[in-house]
C-alpha positions as a Markdown table, in Angstrom:
| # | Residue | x | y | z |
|---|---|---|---|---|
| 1 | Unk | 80.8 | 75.1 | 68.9 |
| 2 | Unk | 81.0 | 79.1 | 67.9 |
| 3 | Unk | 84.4 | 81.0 | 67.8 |
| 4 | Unk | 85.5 | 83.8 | 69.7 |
| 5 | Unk | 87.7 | 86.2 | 69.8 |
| 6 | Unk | 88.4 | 88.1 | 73.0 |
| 7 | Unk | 90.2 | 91.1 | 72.6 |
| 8 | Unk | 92.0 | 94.1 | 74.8 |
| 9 | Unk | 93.4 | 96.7 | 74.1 |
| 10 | Unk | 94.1 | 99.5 | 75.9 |
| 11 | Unk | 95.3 | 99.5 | 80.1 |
| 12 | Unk | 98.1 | 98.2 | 81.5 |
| 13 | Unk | 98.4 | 95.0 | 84.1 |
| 14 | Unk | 96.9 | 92.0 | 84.7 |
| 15 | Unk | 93.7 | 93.3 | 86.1 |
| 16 | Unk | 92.1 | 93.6 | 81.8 |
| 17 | Unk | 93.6 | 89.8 | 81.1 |
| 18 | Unk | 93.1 | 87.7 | 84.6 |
| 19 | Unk | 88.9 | 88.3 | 84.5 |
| 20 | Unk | 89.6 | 87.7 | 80.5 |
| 21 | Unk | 90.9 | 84.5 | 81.6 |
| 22 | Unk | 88.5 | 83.2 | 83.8 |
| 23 | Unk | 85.4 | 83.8 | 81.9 |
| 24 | Unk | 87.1 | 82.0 | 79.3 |
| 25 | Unk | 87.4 | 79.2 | 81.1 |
| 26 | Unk | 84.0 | 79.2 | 81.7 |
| 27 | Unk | 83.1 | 79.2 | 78.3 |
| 28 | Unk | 85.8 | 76.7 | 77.2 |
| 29 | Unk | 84.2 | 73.9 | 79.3 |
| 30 | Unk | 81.3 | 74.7 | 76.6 |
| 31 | Unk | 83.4 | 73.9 | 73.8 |
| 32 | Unk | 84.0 | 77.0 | 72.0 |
| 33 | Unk | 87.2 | 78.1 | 70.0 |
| 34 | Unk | 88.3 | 81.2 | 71.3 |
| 35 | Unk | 91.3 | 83.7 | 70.2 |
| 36 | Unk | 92.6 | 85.9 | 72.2 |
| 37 | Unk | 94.2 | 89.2 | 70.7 |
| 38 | Unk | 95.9 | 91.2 | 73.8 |
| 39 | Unk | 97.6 | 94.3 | 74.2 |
| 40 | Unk | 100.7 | 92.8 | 76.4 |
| 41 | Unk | 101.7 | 89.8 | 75.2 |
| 42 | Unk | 104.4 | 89.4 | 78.2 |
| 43 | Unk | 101.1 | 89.1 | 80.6 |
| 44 | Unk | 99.2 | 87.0 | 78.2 |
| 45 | Unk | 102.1 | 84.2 | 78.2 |
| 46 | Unk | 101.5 | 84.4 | 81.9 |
| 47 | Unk | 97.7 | 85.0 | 82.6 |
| 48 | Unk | 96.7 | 82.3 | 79.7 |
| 49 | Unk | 99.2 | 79.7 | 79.8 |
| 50 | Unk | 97.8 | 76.0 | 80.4 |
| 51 | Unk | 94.6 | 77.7 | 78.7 |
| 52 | Unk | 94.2 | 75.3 | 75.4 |
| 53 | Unk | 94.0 | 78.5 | 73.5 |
| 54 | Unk | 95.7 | 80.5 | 70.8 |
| 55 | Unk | 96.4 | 84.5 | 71.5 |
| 56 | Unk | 97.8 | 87.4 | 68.7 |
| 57 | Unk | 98.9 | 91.1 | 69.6 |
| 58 | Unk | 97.0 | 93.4 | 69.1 |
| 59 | Unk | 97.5 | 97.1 | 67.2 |
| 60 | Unk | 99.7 | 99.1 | 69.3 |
| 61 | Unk | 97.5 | 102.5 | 70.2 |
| 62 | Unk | 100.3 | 104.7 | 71.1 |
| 63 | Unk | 98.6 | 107.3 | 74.2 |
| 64 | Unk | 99.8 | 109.2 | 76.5 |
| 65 | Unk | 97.8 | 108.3 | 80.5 |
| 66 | Unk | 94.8 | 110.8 | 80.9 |
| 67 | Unk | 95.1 | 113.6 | 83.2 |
| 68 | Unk | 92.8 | 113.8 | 86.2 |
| 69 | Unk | 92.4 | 117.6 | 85.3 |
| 70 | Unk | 92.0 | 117.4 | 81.4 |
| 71 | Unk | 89.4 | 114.8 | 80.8 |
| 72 | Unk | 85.2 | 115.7 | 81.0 |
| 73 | Unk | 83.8 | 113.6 | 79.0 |
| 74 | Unk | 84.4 | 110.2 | 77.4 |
| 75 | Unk | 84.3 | 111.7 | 74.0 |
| 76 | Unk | 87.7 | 113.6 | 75.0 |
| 77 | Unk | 89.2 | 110.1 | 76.3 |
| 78 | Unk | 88.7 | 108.9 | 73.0 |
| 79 | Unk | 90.1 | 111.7 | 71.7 |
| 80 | Unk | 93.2 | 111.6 | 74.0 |
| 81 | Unk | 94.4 | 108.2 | 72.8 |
| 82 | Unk | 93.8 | 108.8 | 68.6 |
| 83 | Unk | 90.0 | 108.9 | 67.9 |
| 84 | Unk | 90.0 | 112.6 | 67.1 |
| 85 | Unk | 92.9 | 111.7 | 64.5 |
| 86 | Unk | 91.5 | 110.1 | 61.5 |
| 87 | Unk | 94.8 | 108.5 | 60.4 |
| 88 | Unk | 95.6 | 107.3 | 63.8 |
| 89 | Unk | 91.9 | 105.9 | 64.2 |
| 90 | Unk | 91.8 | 104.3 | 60.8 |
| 91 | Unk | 95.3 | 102.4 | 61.2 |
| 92 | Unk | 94.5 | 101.2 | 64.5 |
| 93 | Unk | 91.0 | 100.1 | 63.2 |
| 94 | Unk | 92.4 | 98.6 | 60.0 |
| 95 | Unk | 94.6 | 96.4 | 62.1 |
| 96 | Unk | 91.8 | 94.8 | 64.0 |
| 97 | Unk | 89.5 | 94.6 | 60.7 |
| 98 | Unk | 92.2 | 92.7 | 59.4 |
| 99 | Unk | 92.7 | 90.2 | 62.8 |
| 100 | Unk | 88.9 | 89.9 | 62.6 |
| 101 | Unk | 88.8 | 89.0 | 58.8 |
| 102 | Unk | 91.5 | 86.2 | 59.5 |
| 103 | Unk | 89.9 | 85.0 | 62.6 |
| 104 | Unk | 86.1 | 84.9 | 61.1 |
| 105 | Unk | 85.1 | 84.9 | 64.6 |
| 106 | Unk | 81.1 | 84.4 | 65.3 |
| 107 | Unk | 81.4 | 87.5 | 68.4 |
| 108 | Unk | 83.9 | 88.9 | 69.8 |
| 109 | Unk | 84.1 | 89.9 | 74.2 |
| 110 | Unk | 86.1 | 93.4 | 74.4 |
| 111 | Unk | 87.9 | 94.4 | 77.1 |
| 112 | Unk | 88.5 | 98.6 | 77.0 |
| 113 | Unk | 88.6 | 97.8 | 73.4 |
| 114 | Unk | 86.8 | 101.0 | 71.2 |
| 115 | Unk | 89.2 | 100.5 | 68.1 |
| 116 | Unk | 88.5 | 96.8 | 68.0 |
| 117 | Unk | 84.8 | 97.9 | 68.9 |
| 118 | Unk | 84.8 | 100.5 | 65.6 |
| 119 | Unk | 86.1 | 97.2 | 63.5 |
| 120 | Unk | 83.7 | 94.9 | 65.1 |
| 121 | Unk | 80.8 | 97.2 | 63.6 |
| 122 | Unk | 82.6 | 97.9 | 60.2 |
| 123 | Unk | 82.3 | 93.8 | 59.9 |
| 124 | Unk | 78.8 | 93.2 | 61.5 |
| 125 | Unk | 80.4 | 91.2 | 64.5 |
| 126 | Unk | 78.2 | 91.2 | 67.8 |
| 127 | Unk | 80.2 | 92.3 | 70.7 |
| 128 | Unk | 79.8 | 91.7 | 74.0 |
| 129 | Unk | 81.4 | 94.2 | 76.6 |
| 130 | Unk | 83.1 | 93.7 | 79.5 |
| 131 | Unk | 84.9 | 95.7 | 82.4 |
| 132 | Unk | 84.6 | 98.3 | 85.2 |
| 133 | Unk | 81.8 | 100.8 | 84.9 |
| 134 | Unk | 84.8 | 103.3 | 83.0 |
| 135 | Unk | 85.2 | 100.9 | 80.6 |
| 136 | Unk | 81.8 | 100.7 | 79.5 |
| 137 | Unk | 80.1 | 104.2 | 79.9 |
| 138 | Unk | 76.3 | 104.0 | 79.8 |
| 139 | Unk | 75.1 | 105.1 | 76.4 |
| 140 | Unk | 71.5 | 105.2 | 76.9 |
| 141 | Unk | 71.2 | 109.3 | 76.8 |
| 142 | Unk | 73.3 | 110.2 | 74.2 |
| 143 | Unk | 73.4 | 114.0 | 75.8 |
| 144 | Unk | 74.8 | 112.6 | 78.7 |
| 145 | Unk | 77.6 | 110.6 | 77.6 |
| 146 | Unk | 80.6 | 109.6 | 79.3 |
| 147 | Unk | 80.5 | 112.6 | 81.7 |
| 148 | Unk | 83.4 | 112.5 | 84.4 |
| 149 | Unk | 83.4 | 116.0 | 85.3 |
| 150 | Unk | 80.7 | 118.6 | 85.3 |
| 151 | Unk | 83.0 | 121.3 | 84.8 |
| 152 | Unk | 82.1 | 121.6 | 81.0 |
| 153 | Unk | 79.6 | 123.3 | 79.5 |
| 154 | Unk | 76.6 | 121.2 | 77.8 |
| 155 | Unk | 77.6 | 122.8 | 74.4 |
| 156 | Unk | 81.3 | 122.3 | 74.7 |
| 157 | Unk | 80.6 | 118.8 | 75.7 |
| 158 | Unk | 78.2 | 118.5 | 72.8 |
| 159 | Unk | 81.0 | 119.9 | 71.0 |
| 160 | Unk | 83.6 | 117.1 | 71.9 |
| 161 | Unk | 80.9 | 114.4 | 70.7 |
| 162 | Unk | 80.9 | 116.0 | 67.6 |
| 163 | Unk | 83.5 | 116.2 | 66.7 |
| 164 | Unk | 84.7 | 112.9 | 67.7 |
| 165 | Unk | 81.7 | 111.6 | 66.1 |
| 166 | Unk | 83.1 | 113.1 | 62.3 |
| 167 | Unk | 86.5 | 111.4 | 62.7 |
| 168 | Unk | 84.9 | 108.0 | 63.8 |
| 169 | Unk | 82.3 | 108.1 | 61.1 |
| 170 | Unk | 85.2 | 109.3 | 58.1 |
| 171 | Unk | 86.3 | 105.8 | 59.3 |
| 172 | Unk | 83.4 | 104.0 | 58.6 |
| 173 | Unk | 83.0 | 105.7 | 55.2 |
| 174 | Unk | 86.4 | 104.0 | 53.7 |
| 175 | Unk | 84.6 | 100.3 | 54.5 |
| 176 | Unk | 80.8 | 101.9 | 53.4 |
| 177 | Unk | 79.7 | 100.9 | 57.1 |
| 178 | Unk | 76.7 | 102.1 | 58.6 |
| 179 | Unk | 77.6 | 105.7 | 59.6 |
| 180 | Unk | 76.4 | 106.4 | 63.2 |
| 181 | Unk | 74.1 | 109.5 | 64.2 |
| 182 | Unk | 76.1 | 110.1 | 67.8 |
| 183 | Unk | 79.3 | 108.4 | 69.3 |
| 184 | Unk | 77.6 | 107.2 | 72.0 |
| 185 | Unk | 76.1 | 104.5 | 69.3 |
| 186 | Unk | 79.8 | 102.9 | 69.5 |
| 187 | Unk | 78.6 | 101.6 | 73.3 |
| 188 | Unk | 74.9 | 101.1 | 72.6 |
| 189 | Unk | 75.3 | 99.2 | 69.6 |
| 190 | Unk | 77.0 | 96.0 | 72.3 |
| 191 | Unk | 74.5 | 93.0 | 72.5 |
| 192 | Unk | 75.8 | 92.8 | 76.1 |
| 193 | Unk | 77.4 | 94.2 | 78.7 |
| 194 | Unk | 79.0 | 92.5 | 81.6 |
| 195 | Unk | 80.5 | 95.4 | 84.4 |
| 196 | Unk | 82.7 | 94.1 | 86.5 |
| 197 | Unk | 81.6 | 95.5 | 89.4 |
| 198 | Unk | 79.2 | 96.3 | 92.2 |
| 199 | Unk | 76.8 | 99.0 | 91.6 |
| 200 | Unk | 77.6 | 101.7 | 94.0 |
| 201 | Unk | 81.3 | 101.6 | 93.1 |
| 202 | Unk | 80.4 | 102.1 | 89.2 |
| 203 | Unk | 82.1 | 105.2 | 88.4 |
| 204 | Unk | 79.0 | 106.2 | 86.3 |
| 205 | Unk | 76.7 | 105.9 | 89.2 |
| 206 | Unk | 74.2 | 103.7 | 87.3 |
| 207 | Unk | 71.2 | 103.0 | 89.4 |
| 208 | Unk | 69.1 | 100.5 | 87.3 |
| 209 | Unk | 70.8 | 98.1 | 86.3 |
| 210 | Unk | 70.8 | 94.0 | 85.4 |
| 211 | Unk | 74.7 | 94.2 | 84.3 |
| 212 | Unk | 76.8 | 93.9 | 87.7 |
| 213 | Unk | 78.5 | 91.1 | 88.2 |
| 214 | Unk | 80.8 | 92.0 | 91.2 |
| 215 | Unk | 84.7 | 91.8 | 91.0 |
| 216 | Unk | 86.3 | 88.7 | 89.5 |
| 217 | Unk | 89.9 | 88.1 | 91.5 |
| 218 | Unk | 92.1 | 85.1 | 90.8 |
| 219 | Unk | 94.0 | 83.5 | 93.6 |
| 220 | Unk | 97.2 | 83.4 | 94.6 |
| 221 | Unk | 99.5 | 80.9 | 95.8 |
| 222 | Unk | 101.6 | 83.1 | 97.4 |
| 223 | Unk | 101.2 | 84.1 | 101.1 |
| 224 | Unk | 102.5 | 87.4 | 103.0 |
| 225 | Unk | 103.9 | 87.2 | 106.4 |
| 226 | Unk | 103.2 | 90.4 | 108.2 |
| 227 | Unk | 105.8 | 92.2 | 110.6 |
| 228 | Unk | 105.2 | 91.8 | 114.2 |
| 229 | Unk | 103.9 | 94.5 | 116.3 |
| 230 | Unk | 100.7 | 95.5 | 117.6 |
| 231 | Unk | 98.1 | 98.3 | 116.3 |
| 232 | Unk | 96.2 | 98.7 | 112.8 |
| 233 | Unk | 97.5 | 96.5 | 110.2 |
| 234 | Unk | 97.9 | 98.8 | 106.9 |
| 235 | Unk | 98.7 | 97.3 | 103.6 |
| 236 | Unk | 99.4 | 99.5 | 100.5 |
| 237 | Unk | 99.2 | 98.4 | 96.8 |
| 238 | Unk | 101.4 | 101.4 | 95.4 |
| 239 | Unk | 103.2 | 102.6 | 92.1 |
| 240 | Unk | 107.0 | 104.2 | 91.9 |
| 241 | Unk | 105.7 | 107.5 | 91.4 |
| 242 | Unk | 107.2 | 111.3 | 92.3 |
| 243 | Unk | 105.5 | 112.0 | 95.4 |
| 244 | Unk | 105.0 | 108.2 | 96.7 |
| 245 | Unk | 108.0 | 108.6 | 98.7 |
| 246 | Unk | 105.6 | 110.8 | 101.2 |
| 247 | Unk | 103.6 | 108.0 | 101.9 |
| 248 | Unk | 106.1 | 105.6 | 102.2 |
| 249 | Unk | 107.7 | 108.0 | 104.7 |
| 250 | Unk | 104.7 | 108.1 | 106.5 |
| 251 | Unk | 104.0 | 104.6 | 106.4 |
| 252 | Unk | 107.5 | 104.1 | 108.4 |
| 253 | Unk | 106.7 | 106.6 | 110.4 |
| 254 | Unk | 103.6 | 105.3 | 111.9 |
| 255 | Unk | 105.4 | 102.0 | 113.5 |
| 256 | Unk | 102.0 | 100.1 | 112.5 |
| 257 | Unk | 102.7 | 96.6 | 111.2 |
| 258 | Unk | 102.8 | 97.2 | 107.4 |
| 259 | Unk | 103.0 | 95.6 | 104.0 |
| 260 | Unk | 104.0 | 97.7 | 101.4 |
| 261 | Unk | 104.0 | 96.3 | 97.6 |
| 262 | Unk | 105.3 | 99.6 | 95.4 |
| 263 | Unk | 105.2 | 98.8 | 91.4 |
| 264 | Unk | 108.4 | 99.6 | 89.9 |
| 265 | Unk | 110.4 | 100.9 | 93.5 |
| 266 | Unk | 114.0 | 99.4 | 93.2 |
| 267 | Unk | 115.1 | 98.0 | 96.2 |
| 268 | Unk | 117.8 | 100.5 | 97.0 |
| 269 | Unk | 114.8 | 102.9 | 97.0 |
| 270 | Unk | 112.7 | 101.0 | 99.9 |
| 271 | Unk | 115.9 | 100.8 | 102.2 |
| 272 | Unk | 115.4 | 104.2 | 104.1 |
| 273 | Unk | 111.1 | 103.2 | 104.8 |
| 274 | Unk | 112.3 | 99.4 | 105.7 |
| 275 | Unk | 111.9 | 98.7 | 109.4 |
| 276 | Unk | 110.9 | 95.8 | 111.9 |
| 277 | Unk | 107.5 | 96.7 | 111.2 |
| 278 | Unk | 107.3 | 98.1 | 107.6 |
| 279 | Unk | 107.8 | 95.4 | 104.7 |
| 280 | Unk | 108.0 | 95.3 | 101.9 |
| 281 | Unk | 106.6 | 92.4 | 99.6 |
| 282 | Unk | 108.2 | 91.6 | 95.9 |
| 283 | Unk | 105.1 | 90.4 | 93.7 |
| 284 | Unk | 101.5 | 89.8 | 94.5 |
| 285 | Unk | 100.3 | 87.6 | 96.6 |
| 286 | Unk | 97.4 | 86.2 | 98.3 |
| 287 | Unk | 95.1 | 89.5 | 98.3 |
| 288 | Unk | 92.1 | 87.7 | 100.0 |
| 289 | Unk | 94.3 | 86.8 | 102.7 |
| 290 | Unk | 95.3 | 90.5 | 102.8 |
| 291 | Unk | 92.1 | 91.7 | 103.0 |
| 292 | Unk | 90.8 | 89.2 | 105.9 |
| 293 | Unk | 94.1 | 90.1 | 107.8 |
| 294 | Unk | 94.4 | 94.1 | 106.9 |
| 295 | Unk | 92.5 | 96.9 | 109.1 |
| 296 | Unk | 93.0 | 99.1 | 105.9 |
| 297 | Unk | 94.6 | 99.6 | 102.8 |
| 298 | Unk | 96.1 | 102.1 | 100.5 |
| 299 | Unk | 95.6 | 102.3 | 96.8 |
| 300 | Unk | 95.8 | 104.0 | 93.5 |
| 301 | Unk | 92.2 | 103.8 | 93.0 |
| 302 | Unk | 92.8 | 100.0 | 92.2 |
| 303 | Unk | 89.4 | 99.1 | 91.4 |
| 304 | Unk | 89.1 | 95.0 | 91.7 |
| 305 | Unk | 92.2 | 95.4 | 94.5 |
| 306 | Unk | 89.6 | 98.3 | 96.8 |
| 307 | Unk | 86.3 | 96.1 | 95.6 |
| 308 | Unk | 87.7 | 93.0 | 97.3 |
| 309 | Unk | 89.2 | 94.4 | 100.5 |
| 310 | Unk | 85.7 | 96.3 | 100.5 |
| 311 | Unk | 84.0 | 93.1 | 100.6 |
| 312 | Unk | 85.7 | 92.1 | 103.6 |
| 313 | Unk | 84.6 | 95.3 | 105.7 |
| 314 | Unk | 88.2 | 97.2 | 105.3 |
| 315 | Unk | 87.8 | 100.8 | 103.9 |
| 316 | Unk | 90.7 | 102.5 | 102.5 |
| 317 | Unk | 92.8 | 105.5 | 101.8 |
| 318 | Unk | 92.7 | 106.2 | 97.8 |
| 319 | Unk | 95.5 | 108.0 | 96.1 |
| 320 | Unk | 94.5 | 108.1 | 92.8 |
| 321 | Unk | 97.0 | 109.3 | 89.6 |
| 322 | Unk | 94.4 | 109.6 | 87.0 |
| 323 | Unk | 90.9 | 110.1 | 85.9 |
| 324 | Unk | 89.5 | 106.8 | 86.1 |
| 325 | Unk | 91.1 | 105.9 | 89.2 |
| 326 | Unk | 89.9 | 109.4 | 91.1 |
| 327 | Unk | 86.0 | 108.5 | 89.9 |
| 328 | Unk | 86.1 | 105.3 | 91.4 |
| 329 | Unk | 88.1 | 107.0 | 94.5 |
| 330 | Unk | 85.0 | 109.3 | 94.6 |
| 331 | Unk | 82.7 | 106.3 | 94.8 |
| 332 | Unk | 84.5 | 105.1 | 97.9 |
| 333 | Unk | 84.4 | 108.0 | 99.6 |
| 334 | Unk | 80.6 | 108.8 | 98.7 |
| 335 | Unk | 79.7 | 105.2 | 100.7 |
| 336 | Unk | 81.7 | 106.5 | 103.6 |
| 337 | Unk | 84.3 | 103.9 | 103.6 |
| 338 | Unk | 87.4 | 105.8 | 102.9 |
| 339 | Unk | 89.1 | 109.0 | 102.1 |
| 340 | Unk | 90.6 | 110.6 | 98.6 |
| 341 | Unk | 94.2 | 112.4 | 98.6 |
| 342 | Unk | 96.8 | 112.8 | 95.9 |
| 343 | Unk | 100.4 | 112.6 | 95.8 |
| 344 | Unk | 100.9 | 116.5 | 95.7 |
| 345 | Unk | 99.4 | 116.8 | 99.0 |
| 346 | Unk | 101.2 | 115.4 | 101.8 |
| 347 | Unk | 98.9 | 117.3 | 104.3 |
| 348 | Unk | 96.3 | 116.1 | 103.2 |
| 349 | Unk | 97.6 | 112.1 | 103.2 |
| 350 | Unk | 98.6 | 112.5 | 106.8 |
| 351 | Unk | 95.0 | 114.3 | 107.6 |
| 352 | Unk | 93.1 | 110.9 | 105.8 |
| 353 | Unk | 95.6 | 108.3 | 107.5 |
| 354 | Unk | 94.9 | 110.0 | 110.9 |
| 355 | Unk | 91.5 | 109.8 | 110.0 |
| 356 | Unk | 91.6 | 106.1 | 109.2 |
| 357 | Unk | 93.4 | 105.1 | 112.4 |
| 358 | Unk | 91.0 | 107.1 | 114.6 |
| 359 | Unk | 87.6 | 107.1 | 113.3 |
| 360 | Unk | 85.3 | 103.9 | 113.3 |
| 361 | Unk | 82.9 | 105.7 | 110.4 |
| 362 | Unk | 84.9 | 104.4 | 107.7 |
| 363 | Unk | 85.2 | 100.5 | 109.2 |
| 364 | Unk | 80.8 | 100.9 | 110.0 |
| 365 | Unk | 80.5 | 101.8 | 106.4 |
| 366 | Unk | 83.1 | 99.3 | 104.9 |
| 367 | Unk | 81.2 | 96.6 | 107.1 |
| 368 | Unk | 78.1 | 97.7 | 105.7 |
| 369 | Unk | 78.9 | 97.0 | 101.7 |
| 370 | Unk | 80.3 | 93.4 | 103.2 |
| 371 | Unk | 76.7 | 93.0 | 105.1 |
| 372 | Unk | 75.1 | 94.5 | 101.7 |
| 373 | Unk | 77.1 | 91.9 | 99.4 |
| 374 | Unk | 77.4 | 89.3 | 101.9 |
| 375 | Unk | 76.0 | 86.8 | 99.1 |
| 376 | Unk | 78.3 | 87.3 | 96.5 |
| 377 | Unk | 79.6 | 84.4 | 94.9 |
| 378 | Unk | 82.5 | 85.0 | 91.9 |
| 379 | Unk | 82.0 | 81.6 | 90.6 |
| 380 | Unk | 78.1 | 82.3 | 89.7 |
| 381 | Unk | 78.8 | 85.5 | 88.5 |
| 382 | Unk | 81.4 | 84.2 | 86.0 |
| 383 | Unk | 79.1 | 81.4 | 85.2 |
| 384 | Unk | 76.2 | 84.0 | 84.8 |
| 385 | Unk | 78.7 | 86.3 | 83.1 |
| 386 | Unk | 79.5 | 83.1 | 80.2 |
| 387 | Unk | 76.0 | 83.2 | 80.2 |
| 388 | Unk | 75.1 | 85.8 | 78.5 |
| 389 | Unk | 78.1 | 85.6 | 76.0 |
| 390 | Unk | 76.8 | 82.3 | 75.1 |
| 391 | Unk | 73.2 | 83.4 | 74.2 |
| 392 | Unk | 74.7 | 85.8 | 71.9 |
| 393 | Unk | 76.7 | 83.5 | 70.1 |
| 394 | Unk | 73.6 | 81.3 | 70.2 |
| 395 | Unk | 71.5 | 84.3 | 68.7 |
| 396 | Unk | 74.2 | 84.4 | 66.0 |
| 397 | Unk | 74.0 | 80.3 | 65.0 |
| 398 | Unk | 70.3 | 81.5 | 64.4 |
C-alpha cells in the first residue's frame, strides 16, 4: 500500500475535485492511503464525503481571473497569480513543502497545482498530472511553451520565461533544490500526465499523443423537466455576469423550449426572462440526460460540460469570459461544431444563435466527433487513468 496525496489548487467548482474523486476511487479499491489537500474545502465536504479518506486546505494563492486579452503565454499565467513574485511564490510553496513533509506521501496527483508542483520537486516527490490540456501545457519544446496567443514576439515571450524562470529558481535556492535550466522543466519533470480530454478539443492542439483520456463526468440524481413547446431544445450552463442578461433576453425571446441554469443569478433577476417555455433550473442536474434531450447548448467555454454534450452529437454556442475558456472555445469552433461570441457583443450572439437554429453544419460536425468517439468508455479510462498513477507509485516502492 503506497500513500498519496492529491492536491488542487488553483480553479474554482467542482469540475478540479469530481474527476479527483473518481480516480480516487479507483485507486482506493487498490488499497492505497490517500490525502487529499484542496483548494475549497466547502466542495471537498461535498465531492469526497462517504470517500474513507482524509482532506487538508491548501495555501490560499490569492489571484486575480486572467484576462482573455492579457495572457500569451503560460509563463505570464504564472506570473499573473504570484510566480513572478518571489515572496508570494516562496510562501505559497513553503506551505505545500510543509503539507508534504507532514504527509510523507510516496507521489503526489496535482490538479492545476504549479506551487504544489514547485514543492513536490524541492522534496524529490514524483508527480503525476492531471487535467484539461490548459492545465498541463506540453513542455516538450521549451521555445514553444505555453503559447495561447501568437500575438507576442518570440523574444518577448522568451523574455517572460525568463524571467519567470529567475523567480522560480530564487525559490529553489532557499531549500538547495536542483535549479532548473527553463520553466518549462516545472511540466516536463511529471512522471505522468493524464489530460482529461479528447485530443481535438486540447487547447494546445497536441497531435501525438498517448495521454487523452476523454472527459470524466459524475452523475446526477437529479432530473430536469423541460417546458413544453415545440422547436429546438436549447439549454444554457451560464454565470451572473454584466452582459449575460443579453443572452438571457434572447433566450426568452426565442420562445424555444429552454433550460437555463445561471451561476450566481438571484431569483428576482430571472423573473423578467421566465416564461412558459424558458426555465430556469436551481442546481445541476442530470447533464447526460441534457445532452441526449438538448439540440444545443450554451456555455462559458465549460470544458467537461461542451465535451460531453459533444459526445452526444449537440454543438454549441461558446461564450467564453477568460483565456482558458476562449482556447477551448476556439477548438469547438475549429471542428465545425459551434460558434464563439462574448458577452460585449450582443450582435454577434444573436448572429451565432441564428446560426445554430438554421444551419445543419454544426449538428454534421457535432455528430461526427460522437461517430469519431463512439467507443469511449469513462470507466476504462479512469481505470487506465489509476493505471498509470499506480506504476509510478510502484516505480517508487523500487
Amino acid at each position: 500500500m503506497a500513500k498519496l496525496v492529491i492536491g488542487w489548487e488553483l480553479g474554482n467548482g467542482m469540475g478540479h475535485i469530481m474527476p479527483l474523486r473518481m480516480i480516487a476511487e479507483s485507486l482506493l479499491k487498490r488499497s492505497h492511503h490517500i490525502t487529499f489537500i484542496v483548494r475549497d474545502v466547502s466542495s471537498a465536504e461535498k465531492a469526497l464525503r462517504g470517500l474513507p479518506v482524509k482532506w487538508m486546505q491548501a495555501p490560499q494563492v490569492r489571484y486575480q481571473p486572467w484576462e482573455m486579452t492579457r495572457t500569451d503565454c503560460y509563463s505570464q499565467f504564472l506570473g499573473n497569480i504570484g510566480f513572478r513574485d518571489i515572496d508570494k511564490l516562496h510562501a505559497s510553496t513553503q506551505g505545500w513543502i510543509s503539507l508534504l513533509r507532514l504527509l510523507k506521501p510516496d507521489a503526489a496527483l496535482l490538479e492545476f497545482a504549479p506551487s504544489a508542483m514547485l514543492a513536490c520537486h524541492i522534496e524529490n516527490i514524483p508527480t503525476v498530472l492531471q487535467g484539461n490540456g490548459f492545465f498541463c501545457p506540453p513542455a516538450d519544446n521549451p521555445d514553444q511553451f505555453g503559447i495561447m496567443q501568437k500575438k507576442l514576439p518570440d523574444e518577448m515571450r522568451a523574455a517572460e520565461d525568463a524571467a519567470l524562470l529567475d523567480s522560480v529558481n530564487a525559490v529553489i535556492a532557499i531549500y538547495q533544490g536542483k535549479p532548473f535550466s527553463h520553466i518549462s522543466e516545472l511540466y516536463a519533470g511529471a512522471s505522468a500526465t493524464l489530460l482529461t480530454t479528447f485530443q481535438p478539443l486540447d487547447h494546445f492542439e497536441r497531435k501525438d499523443s498517448t495521454d487523452f483520456y476523454g472527459v470524466w463526468v459524475p452523475t446526477q440524481s437529479a432530473h430536469a423537466s423541460w417546458p413544453k413547446g415545440d422547436g429546438k431544445r436549447i439549454f444554457a450552463y451560464l454565470t451572473a455576469r454584466p452582459g449575460v442578461d443579453n443572452v438571457l433576453r434572447m433566450l426568452a425571446a426565442s420562445n424555444l423550449p429552454t433550460l437555463i441554469y445561471c451561476n450566481g443569478l438571484s431569483e428576482k433577476y430571472r423573473i423578467p426572462f421566465v416564461s412558459e417555455r424558458c426555465h430556469f433550473i436551481d442546481s445541476l442536474v442530470d447533464i447526460r440526460e441534457l445532452a441526449k434531450q438538448a439540440d444545443f447548448g450554451i456555455f462559458h467555454g465549460n470544458h467537461s460540460t461542451s465535451a460531453l454534450f459533444l459526445l452526444h452529437g449537440v454543438p454549441s454556442l461558446q461564450i467564453p469570459l477568460y483565456m482558458e475558456q476562449l482556447m477551448f472555445a476556439q477548438r469547438i469552433k475549429a471542428i465545425g461544431a459551434g460558434e464563439i461570441a462574448t458577452l460585449d457583443q450582443p450582435q454577434r450572439i444573436a448572429a451565432a444563435l441564428n446560426a445554430l437554429l438554421t444551419t445543419s453544419d454544426y449538428k454534421t460536425q457535432a455528430d461526427k466527433f460522437a461517430k469519431d468517439n463512439k467507443h469511449f468508455n469513462q470507466e476504462k479510462q479512469i481505470c487506465r487513468a489509476a493505471d498509470r498513477v499506480e506504476a509510478v507509485l510502484k516505480n517508487v516502492e523500487r
